[in-house]
Backbone as a printed PyTorch tensor [residue, N CA C, xyz], in Angstrom:
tensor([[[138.6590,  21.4750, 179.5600],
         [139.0720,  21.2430, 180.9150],
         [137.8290,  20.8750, 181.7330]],

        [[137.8100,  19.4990, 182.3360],
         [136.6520,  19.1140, 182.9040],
         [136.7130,  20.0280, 184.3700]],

        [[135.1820,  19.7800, 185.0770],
         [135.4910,  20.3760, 186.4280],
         [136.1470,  19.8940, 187.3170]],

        [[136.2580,  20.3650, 188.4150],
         [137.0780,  19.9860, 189.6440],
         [136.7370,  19.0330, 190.1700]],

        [[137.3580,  18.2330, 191.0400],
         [137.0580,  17.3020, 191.2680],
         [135.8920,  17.1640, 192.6840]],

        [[135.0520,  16.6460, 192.6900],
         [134.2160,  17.1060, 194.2530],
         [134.7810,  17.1780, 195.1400]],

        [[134.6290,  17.6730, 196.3950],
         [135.3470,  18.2310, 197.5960],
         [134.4130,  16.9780, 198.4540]],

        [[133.4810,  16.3280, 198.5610],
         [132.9380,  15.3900, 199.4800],
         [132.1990,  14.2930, 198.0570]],

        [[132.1750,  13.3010, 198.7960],
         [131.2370,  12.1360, 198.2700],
         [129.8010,  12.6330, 198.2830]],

        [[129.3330,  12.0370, 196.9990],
         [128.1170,  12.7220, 197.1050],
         [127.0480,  11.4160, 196.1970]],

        [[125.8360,  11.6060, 196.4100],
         [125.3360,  10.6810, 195.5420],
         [123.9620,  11.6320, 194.7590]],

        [[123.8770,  11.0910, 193.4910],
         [122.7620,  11.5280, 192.4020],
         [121.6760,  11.4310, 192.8230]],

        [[120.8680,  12.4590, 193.0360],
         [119.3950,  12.5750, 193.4320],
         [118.8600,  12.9670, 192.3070]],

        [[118.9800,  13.6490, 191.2280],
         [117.9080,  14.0720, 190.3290],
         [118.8160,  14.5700, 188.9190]],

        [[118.3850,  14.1510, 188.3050],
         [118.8850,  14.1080, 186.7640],
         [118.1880,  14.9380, 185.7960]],

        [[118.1280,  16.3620, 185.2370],
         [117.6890,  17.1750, 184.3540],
         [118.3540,  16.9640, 182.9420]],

        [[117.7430,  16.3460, 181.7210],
         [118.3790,  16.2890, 180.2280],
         [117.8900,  17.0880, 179.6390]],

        [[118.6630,  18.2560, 179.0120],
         [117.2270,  18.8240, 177.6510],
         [118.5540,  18.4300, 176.3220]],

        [[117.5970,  17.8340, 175.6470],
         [118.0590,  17.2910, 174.2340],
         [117.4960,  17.9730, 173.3790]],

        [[118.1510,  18.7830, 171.9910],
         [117.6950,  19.6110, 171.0760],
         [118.4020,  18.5790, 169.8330]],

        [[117.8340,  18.3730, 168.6250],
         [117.7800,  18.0100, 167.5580],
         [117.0580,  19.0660, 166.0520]],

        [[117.8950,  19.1060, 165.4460],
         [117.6830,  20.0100, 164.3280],
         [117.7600,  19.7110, 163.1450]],

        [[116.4520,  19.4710, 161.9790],
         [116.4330,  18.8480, 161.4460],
         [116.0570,  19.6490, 159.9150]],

        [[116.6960,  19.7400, 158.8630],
         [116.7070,  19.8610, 157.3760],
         [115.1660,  19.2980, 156.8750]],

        [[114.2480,  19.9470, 156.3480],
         [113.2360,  18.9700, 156.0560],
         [113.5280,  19.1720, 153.9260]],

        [[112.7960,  18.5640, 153.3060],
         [112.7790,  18.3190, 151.8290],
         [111.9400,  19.7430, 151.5750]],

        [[110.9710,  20.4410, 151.8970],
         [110.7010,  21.8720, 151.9950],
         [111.4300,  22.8580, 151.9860]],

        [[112.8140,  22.6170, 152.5970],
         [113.7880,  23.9980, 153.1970],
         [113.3920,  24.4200, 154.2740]],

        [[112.0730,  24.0080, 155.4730],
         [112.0960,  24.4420, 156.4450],
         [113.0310,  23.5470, 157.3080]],

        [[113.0480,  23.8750, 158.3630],
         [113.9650,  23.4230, 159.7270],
         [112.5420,  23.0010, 160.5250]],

        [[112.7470,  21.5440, 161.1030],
         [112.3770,  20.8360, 162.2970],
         [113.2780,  21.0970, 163.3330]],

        [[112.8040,  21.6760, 164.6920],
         [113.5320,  22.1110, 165.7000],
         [113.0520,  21.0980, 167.2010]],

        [[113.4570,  19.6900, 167.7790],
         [112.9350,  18.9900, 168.0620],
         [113.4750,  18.8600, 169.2860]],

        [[112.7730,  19.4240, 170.5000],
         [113.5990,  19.5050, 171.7440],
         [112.8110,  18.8300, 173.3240]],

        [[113.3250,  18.2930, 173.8380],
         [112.9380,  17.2780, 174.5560],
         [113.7010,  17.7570, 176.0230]],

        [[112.7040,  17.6130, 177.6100],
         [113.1410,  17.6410, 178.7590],
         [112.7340,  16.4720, 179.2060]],

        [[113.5600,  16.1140, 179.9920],
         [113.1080,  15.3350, 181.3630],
         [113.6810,  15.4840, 182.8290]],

        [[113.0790,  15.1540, 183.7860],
         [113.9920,  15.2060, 184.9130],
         [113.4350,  13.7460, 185.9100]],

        [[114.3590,  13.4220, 186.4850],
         [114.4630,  12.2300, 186.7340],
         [114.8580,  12.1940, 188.4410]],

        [[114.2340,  11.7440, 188.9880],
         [114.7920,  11.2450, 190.9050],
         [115.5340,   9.8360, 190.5970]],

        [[116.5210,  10.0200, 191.6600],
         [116.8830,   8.5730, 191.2470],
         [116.5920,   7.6840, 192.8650]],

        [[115.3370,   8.4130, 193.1510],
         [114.7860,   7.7830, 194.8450],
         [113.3120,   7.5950, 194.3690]],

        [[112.6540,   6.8020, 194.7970],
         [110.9230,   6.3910, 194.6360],
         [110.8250,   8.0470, 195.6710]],

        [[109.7740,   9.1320, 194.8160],
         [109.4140,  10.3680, 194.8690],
         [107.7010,   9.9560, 195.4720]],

        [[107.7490,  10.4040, 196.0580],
         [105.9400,  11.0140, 196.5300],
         [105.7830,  12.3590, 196.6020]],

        [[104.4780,  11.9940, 195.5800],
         [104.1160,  13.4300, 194.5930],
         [102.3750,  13.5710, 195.3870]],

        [[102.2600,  14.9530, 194.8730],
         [100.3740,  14.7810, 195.2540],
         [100.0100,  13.9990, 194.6730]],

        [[100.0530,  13.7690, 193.8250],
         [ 99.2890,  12.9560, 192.3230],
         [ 99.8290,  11.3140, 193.2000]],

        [[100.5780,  11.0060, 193.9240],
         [100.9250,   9.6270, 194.0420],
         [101.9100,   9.1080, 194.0160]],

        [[102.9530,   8.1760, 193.8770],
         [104.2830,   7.7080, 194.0190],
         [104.9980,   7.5340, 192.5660]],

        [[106.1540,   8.1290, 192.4070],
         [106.6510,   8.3080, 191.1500],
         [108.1680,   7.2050, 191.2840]],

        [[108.2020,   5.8100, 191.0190],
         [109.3300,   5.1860, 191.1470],
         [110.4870,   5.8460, 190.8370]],

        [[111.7640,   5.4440, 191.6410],
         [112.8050,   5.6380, 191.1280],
         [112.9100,   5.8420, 189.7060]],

        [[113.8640,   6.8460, 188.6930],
         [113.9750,   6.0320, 187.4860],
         [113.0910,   6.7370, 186.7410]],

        [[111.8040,   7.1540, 186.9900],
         [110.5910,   7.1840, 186.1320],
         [110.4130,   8.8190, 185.7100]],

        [[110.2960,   9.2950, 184.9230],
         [110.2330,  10.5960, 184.9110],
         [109.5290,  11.0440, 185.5910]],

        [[109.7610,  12.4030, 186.0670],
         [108.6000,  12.9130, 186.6760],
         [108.0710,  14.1800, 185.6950]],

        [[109.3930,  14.3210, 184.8380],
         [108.8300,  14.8810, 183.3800],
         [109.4090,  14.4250, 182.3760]],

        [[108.6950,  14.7040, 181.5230],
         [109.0770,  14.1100, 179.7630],
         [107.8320,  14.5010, 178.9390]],

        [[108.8210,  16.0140, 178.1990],
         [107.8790,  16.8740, 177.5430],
         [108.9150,  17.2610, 176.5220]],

        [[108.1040,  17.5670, 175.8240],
         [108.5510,  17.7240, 174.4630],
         [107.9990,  18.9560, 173.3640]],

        [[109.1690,  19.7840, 172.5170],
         [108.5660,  20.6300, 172.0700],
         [108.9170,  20.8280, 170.6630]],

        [[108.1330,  20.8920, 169.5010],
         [108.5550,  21.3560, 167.8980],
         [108.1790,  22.7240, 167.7330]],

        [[108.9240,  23.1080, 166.9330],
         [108.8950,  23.9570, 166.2830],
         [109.6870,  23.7510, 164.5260]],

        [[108.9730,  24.4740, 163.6390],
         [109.4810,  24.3410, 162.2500],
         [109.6120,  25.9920, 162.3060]],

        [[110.8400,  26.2350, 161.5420],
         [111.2780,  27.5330, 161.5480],
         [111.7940,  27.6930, 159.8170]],

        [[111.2600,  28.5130, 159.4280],
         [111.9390,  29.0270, 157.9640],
         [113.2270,  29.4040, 158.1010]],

        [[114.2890,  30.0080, 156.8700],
         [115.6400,  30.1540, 157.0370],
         [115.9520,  31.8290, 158.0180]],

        [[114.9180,  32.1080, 157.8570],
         [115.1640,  33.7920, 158.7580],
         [114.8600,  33.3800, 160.2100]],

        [[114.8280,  32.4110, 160.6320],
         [114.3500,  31.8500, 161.8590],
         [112.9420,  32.6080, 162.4250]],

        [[112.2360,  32.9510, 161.8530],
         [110.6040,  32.5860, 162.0720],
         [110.0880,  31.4760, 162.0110]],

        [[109.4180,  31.0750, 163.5300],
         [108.2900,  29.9950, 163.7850],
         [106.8900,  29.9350, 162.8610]],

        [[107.0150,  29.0470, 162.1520],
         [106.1510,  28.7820, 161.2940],
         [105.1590,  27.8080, 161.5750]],

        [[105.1650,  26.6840, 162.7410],
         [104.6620,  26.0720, 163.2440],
         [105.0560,  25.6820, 164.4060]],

        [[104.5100,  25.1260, 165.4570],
         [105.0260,  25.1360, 166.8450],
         [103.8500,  23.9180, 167.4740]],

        [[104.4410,  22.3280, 168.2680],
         [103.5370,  21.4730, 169.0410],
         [103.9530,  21.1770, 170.4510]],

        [[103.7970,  20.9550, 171.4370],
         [103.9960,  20.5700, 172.2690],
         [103.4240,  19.4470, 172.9810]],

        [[104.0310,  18.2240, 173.1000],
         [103.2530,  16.9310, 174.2450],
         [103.9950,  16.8190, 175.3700]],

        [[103.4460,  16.3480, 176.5470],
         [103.4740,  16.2350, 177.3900],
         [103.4420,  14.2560, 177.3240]],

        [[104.8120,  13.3310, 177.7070],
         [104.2940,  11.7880, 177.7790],
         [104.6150,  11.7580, 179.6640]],

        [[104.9780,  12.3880, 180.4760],
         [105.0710,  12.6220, 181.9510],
         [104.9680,  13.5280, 182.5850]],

        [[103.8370,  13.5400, 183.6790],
         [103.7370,  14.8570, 183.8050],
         [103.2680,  14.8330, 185.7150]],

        [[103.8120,  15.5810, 186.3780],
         [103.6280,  15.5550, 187.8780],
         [102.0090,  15.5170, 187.9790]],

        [[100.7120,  16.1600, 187.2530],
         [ 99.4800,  15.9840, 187.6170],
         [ 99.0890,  15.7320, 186.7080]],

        [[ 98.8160,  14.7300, 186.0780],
         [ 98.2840,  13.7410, 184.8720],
         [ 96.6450,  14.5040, 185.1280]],

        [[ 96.1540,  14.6160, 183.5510],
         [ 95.0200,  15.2780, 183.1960],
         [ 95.0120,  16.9180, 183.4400]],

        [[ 96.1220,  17.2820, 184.1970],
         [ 96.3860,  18.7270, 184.1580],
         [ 97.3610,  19.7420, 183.3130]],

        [[ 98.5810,  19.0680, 183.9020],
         [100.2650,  19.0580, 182.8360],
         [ 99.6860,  19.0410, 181.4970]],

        [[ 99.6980,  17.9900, 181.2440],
         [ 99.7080,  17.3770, 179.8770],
         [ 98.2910,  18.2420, 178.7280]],

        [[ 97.6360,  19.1810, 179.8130],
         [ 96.6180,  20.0730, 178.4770],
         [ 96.8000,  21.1390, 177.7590]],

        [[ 98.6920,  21.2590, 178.6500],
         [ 98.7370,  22.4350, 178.1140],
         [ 99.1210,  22.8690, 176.6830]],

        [[ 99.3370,  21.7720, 176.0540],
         [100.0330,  21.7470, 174.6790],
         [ 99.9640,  22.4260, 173.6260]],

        [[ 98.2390,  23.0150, 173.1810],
         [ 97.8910,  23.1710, 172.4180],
         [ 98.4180,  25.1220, 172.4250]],

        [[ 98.6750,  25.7240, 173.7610],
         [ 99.2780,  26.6480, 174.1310],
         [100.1390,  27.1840, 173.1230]],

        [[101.1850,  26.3080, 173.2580],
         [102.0540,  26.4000, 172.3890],
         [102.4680,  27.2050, 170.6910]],

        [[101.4230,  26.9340, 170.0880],
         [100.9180,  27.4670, 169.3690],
         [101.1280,  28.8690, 168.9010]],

        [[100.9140,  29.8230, 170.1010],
         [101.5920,  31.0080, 170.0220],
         [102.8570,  30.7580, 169.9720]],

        [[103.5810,  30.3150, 169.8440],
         [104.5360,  30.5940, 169.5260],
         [105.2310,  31.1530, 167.9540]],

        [[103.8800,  30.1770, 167.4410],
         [104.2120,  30.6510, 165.8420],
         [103.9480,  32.4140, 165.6450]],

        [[104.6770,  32.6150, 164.4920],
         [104.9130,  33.7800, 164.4000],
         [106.2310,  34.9310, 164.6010]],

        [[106.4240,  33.9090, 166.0950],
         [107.6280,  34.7080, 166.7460],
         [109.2390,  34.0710, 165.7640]],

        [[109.9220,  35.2430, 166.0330],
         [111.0700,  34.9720, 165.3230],
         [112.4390,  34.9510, 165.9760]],

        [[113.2830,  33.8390, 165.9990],
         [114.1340,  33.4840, 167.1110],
         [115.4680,  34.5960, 167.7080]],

        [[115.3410,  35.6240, 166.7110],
         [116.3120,  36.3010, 166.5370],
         [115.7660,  37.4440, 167.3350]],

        [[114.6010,  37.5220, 167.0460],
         [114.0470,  38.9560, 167.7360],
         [113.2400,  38.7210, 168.8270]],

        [[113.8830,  39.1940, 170.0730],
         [113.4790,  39.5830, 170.9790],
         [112.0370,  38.4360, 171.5570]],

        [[112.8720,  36.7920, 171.0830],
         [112.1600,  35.9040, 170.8250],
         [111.5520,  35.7340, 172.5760]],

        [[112.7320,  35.3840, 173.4770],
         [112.5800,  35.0940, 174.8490],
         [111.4930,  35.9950, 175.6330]],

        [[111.5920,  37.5660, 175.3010],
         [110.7180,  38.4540, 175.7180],
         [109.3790,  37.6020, 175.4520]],

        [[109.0180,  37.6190, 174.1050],
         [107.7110,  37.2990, 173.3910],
         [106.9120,  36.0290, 174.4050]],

        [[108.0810,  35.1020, 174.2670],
         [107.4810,  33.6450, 174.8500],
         [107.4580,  34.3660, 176.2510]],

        [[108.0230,  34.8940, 176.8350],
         [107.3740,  35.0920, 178.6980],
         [105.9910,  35.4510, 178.5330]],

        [[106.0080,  36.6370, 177.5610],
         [104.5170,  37.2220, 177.5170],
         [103.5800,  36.2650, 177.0290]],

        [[103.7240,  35.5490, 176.2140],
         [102.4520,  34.4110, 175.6470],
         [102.2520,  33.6750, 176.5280]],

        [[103.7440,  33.0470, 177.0080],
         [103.4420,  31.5450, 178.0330],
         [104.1270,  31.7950, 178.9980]],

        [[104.1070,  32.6490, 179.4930],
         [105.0950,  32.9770, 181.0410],
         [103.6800,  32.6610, 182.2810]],

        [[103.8470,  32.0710, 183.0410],
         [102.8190,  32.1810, 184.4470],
         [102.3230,  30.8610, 184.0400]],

        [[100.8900,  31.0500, 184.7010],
         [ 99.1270,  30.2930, 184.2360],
         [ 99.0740,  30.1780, 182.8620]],

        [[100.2380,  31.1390, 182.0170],
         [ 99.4860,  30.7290, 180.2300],
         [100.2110,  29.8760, 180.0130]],

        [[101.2800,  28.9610, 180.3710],
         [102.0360,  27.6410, 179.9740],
         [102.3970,  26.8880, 181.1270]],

        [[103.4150,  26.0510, 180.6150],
         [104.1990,  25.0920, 181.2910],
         [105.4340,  25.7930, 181.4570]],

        [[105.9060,  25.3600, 182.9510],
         [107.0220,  25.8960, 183.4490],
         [108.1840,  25.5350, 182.5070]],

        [[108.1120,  24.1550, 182.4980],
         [109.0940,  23.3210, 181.6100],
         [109.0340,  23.5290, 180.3380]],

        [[108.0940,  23.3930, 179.9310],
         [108.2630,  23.6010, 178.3760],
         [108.5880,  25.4620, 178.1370]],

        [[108.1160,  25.7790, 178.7850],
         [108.7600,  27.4080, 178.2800],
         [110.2110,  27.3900, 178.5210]],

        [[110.7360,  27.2310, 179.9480],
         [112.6610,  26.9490, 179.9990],
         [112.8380,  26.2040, 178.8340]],

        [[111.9910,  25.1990, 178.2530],
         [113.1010,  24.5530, 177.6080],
         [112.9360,  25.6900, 176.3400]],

        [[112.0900,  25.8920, 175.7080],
         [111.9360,  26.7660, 174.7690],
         [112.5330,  27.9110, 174.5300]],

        [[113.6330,  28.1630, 175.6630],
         [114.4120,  29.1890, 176.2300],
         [115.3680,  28.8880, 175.2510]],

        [[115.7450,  28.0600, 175.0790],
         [117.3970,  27.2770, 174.2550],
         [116.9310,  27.1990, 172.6050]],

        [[115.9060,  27.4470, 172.7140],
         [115.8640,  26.9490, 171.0940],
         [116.2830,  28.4350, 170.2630]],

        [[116.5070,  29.2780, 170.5510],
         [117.5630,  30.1920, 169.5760],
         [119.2420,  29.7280, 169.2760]],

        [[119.7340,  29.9680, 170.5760],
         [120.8570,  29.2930, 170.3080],
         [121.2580,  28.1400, 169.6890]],

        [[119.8400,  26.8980, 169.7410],
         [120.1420,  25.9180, 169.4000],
         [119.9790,  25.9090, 168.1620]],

        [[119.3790,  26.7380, 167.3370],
         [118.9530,  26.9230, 165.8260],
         [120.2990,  27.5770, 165.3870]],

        [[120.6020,  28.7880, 165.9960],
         [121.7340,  29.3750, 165.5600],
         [122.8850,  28.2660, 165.0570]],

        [[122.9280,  27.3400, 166.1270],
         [124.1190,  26.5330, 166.0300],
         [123.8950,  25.5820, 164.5340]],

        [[122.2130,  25.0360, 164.6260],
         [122.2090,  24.0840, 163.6880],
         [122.1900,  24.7110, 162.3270]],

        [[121.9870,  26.0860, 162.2560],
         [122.1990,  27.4140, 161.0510],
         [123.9030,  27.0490, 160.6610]],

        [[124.4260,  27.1240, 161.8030],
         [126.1600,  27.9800, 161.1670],
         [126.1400,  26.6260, 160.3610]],

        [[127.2100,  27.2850, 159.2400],
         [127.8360,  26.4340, 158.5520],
         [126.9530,  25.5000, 157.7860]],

        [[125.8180,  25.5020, 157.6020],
         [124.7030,  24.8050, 156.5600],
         [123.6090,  26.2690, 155.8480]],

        [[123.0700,  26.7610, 156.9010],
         [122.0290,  27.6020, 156.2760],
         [123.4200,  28.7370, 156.4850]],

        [[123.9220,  29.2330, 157.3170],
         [125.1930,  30.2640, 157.4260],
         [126.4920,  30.3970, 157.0550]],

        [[127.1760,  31.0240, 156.3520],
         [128.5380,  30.6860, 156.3370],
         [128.6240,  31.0210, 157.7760]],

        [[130.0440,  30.1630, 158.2780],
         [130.2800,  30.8120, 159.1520],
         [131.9050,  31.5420, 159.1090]],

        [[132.2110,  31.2830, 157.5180],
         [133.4360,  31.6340, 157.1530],
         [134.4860,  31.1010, 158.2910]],

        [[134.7660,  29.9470, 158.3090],
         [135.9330,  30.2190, 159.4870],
         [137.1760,  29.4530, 158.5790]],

        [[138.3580,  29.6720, 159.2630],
         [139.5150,  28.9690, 158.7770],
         [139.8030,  29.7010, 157.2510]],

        [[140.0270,  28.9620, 156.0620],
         [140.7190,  29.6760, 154.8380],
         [139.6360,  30.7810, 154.2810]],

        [[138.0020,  30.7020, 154.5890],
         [137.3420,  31.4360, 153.9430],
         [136.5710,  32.5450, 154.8390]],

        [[137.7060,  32.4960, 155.6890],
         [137.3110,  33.8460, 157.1620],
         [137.1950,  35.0620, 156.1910]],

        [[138.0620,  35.5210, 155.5180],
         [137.8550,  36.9570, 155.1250],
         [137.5140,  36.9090, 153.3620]],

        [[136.7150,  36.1080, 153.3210],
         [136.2790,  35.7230, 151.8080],
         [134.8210,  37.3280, 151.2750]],

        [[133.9270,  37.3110, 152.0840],
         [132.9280,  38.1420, 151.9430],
         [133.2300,  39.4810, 152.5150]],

        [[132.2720,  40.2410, 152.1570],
         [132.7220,  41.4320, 152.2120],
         [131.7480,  41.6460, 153.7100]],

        [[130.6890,  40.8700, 154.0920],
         [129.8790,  40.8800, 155.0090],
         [130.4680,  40.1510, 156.7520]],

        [[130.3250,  41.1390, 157.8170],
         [131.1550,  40.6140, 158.8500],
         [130.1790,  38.9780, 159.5040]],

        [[131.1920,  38.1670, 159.6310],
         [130.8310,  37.0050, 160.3930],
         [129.5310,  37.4450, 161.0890]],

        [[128.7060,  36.6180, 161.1630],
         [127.4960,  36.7750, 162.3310],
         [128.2260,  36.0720, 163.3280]],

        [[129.1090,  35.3810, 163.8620],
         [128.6240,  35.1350, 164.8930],
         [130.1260,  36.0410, 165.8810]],

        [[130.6140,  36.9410, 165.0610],
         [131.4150,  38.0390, 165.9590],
         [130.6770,  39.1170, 166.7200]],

        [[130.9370,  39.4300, 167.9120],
         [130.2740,  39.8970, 168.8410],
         [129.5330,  39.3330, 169.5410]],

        [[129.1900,  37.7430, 169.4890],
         [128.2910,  37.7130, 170.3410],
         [128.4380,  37.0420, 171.3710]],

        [[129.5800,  36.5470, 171.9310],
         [130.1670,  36.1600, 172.7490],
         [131.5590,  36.8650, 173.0450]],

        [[131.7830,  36.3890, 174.1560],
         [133.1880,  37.0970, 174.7840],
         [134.4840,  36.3650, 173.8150]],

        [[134.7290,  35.3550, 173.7320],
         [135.6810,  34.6130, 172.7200],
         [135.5220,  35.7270, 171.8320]],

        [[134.8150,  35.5360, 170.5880],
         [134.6200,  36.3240, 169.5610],
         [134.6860,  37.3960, 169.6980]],

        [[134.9330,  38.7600, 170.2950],
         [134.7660,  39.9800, 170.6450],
         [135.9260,  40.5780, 169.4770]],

        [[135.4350,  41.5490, 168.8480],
         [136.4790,  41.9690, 167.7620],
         [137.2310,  42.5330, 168.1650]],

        [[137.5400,  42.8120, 169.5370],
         [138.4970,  43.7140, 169.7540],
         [139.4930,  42.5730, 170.9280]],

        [[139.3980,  41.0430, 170.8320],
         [139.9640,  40.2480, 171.4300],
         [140.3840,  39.4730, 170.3680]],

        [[141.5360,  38.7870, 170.7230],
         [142.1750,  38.0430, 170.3930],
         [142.5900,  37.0350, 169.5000]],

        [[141.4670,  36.2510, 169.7600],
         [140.3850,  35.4150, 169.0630],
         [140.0940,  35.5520, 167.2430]],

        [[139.6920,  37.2160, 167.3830],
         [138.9570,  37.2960, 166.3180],
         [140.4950,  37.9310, 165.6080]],

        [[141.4750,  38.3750, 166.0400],
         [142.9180,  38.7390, 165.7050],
         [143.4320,  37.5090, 165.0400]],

        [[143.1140,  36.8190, 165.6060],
         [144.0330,  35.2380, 165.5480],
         [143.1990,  34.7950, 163.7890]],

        [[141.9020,  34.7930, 164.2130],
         [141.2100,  34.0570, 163.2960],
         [140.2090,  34.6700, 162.1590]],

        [[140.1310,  35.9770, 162.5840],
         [139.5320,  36.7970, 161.3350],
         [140.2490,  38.2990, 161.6560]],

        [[141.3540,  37.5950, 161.2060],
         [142.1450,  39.7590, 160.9790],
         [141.4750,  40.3030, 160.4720]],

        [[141.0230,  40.4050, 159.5570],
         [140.4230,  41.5880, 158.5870],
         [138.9060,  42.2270, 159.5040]],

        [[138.4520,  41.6430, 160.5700],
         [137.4360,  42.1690, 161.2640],
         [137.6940,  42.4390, 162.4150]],

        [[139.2920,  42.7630, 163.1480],
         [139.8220,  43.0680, 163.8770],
         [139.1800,  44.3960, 164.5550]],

        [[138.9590,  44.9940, 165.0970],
         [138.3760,  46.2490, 166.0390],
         [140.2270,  46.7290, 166.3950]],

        [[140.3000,  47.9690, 165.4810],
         [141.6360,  48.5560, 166.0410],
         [141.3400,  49.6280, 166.9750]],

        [[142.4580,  49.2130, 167.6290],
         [141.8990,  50.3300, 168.9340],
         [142.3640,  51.9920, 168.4390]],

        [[141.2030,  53.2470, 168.9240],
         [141.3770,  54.1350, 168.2840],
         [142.8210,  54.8080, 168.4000]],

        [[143.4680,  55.8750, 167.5390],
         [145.2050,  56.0620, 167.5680],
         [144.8910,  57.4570, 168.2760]]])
C-alpha cells in the first residue's frame, strides 16, 4: 500500500539514496558494497563554494567483506563528493576499525564508539548503520535457510528470523499461519 497522497503541492529539494549490494565472492567471503549520496535539486552555496544543481554534495562509499558468521574481515571507505574537499574525503582510512566487529553483536554500539563524533564521517557511519540488516537479508535463503513455505518445519532448529520483528512474533499470527510448529501457545 503506497502512501497517501500529499495534502499540498510540493516540489523536490533534496534527494538522499543509500544503495547496498551484496556480493558472493569465489573465497566464501561476502562483499558488502554500500553507497550514499544526497543531492539538492537547486545550485547550493556551500563554504567550500557553489555546488550545482544535480551534483552531489555527497557520494561516499563503504566495503566491507564479512565471513559467514558475519564478522568484518576487512572494511574501505572513499569519499568521490564531499562538502570540504581535502577534509571529507581523509577520512577513509578510519574505517578500518571496523574490522573485527561482528554484525550480529552489538555491531551499532561498537561503530558509535570507533567512529561516532571527530573519529569519522557523519555519513559514512549512518550509512554503516544498515549494513546488518542488509547482510542479514543478503544471508537468508543463500548462506541461511530461511525455511519458509514447504520446508518451514523441516529442522529441528527455530527460524532465525522469528522474533525479530513484529510480523514474525511467535505468538502472532503470522508465524501461526506460516510456521505452526514454532507457534508460542499461550500459557493454559
Amino acid at each position: 500500500m503506497p502512501l497517501s497522497t500529499p495534502v499540498s503541492r510540493r516540489a523536490l529539494r533534496h534527494s538522499r539514496v543509500i544503495d547496498v549490494q551484496a556480493y558472493v565472492r569465489e573465497d566464501g567471503l561476502w562483499d558488502i558494497d554500500a553507497r550514499i549520496t544526497d543531492i539538492k535539486s537547486y545550485d547550493a552555496m556551500l563554504a567550500s563554494g557553489p555546488r550545482p544543481a544535480g551534483t552531489p554534495l555527497h557520494d561516499l562509499h563503504l566495503r566491507i567483506t564479512v565471513d559467514r558468521e558475519l564478522t568484518i574481515v576487512e572494511a574501505e571507505a572513499a569519499s568521490d563528493s564531499v562538502p570540504y574537499p581535502g577534509f571529507c574525503n581523509t577520512i577513509g582510512p578510519a574505517y578500518k576499525l571496523l574490522i573485527g566487529l561482528n554484525l550480529l553483536k552489538n555491531f551499532r554500539r561498537e561503530l558509535k564508539q570507533r567512529l561516532g563524533g571527530i573519529d569519522g564521517c557523519t555519513h559514512l557511519t549512518e550509512l554503516a548503520q544498515v549494513l546488518p540488516t542488509a547482510t542479514v537479508q543478503a544471508f537468508a535463503g543463500d548462506v541461511w535457510s530461511t525455511r519458509d513455505g514447504a520446508n518451514a518445519d523441516v529442522s529441528q532448529d527455530k527460524p532465525f528470523q522469528l522474533d525479530k520483528c513484529h510480523a514474525l512474533r511467535t505468538d502472532g499470527a503470522a508465524v501461526a499461519q506460516y510456521y505452526p510448529r514454532w507457534v508460542a501457545k499461550a500459557p493454559a
